[in-house]
C-alpha positions in Angstrom: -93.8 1.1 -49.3 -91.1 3.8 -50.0 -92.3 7.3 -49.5 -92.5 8.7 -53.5 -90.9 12.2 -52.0 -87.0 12.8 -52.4 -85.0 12.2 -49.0 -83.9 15.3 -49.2 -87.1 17.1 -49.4 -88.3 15.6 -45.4 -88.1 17.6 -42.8 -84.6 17.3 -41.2 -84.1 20.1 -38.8 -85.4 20.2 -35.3 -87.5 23.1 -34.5 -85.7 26.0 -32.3 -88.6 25.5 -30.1 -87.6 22.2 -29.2 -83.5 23.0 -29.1 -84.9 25.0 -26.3 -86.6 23.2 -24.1 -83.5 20.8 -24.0 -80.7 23.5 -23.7 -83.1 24.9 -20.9 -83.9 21.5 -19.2 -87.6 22.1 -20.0 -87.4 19.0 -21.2 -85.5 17.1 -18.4 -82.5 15.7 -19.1 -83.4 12.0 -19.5 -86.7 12.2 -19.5 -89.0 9.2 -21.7 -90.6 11.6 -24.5 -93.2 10.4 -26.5 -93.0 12.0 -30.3 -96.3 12.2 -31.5 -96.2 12.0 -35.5 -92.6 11.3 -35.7 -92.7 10.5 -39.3 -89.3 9.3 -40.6 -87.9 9.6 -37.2 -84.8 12.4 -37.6 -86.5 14.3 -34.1 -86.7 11.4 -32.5 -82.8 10.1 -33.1 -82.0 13.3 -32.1 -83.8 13.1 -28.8 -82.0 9.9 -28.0 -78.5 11.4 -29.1 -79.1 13.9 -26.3 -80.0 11.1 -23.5 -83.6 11.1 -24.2 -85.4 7.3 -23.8 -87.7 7.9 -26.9 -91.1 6.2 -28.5 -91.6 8.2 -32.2 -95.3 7.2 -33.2 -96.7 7.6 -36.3 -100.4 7.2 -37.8 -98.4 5.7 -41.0 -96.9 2.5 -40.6 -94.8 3.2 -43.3 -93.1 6.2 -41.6 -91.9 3.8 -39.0 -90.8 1.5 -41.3 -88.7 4.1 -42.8 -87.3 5.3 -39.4 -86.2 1.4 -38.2 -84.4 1.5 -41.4 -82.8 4.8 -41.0 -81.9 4.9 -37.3 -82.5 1.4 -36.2 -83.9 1.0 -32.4 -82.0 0.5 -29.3 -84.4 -1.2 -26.5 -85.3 0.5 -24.0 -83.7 4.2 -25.6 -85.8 4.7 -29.3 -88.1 3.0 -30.3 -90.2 3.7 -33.6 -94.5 2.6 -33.5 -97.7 2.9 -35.5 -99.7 5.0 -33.3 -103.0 6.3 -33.8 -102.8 8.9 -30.9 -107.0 8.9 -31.6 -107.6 5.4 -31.3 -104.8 3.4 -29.2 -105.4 3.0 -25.9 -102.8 5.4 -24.0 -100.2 4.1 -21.6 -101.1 5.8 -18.7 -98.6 8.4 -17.3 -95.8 6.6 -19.3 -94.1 9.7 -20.5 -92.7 12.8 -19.1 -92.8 14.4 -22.0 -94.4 15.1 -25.3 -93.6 16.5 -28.6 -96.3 17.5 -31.4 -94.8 19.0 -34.0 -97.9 18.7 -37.0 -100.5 16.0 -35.6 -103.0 18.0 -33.6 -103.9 20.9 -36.5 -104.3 17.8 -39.0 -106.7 15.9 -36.7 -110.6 17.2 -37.7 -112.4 18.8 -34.8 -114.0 16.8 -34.1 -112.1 14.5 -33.1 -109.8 16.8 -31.2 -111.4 16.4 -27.8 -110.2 12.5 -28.0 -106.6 13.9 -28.9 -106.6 16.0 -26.1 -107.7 13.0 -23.4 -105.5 10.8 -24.9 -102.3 12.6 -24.9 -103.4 14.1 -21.3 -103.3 9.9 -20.7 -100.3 9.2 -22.0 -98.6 12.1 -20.3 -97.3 11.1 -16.3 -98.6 14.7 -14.2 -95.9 17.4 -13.9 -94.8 16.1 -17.3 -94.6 18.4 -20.7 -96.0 18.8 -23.8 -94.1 21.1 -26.4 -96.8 21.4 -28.9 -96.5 23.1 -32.6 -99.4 24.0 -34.3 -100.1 25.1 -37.6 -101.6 29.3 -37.6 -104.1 29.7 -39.8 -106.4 33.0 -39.1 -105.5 35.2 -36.0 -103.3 33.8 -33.3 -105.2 34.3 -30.7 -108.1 32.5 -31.9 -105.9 30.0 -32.6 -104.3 30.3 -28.4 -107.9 30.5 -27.2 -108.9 27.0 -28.8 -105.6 25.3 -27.9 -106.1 26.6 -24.3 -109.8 25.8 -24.3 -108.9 21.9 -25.8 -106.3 21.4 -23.3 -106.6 23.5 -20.3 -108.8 20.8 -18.4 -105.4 19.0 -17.8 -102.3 21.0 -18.7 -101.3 24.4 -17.8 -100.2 26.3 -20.4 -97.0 27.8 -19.6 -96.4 30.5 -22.6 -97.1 30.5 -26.0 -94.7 32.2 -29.1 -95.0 32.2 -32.8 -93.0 29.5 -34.2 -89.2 30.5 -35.1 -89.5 28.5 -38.3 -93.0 27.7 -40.6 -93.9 24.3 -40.1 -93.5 21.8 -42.7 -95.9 18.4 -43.2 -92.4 15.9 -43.0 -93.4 13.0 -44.6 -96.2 11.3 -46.5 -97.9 11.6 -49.4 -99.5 15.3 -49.5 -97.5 17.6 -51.2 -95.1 19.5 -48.9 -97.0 22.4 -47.1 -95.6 25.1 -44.9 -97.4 27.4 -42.9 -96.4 30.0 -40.0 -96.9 27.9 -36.4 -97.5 28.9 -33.0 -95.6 26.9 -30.1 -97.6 26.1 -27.1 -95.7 24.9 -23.7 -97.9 23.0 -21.3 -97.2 21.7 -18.2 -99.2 18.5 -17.1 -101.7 19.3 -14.1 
């Protein structure tokens, strides 16, 4: 089923944050990146445009419908899943880096311990995790919990407020945008 929002009212730029860590070879060039809540799949493409073998997963199998349509997959380069990043059983180590760019702050706490082994599964040591969260209250209540959630198997690296306000990119809530904070981790 068609998502009932305009094209052009999705999310289509990448976040400066993650321009970054590819200019920068934070991200290394080549790297399989997992992109947790791709949605309609433009962060992914743009991944694989830069080199990037790519897996954009989605809780909505209608999002990745919509991405094969609009980007098509290439095997072994981008490829577009359902993924319930709570509930399928990771791939251990298969990536070398992650993206979140709006699935952790929508996941209810708690549940967010489950994320956090999950994704720590999924993610192959000495690999990254860019991750964008949405800031509501005072940032660092917002660091400490991230840190706390995730410090058991990542090392976070820095933390910055987002350079744009996140936006939800697909679905069918109403759009919503909200300052972020950017959290680079580095798999222990």
């Amino acid at each position: 089923m068609e998502s009932k929002r305009p094209h052009g009212a999705l999310a289509t730029t990448v976040p400066e944050e993650l321009v970054e860590a590819v200019e920068t070879g934070w991200f290394p060039q080549g790297c399989r990146v997992l992109d947790i809540g791709s949605g309609r799949g433009q962060i992914s493409a743009w991944l694989t445009e830069r080199g990037f073998s790519v897996v954009g997963g989605d809780l909505a199998e209608e999002a990745a419908q919509l991405a094969r349509r609009e980007f098509g997959e290439i095997p072994g380069r981008l490829e577009f899943r359902r993924l319930d990043i709570l509930h399928d059983a990771p791939e251990p180590g298969s990536f070398d880096a992650l993206l979140d760019r709006g699935c952790l702050h929508t996941i209810p706490t708690e549940f967010r311990r489950t994320y956090a082994r999950n994704v720590a599964a999924w993610c192959r040591p000495g690999g990254r995790l860019l991750l964008l969260h949405r800031q509501e209250g005072e940032a660092s209540v917002l660091i400490d919990s991230v840190r706390d959630l995730l410090g058991s198997d990542f090392e976070l690296e820095r933390h910055a407020r987002t350079r744009q306000d996140l936006e939800r990119s697909a679905g069918p809530l109403p759009r919503q945008t909200a300052p972020g904070m950017a959290f680079w981790f580095v798999r222990r």
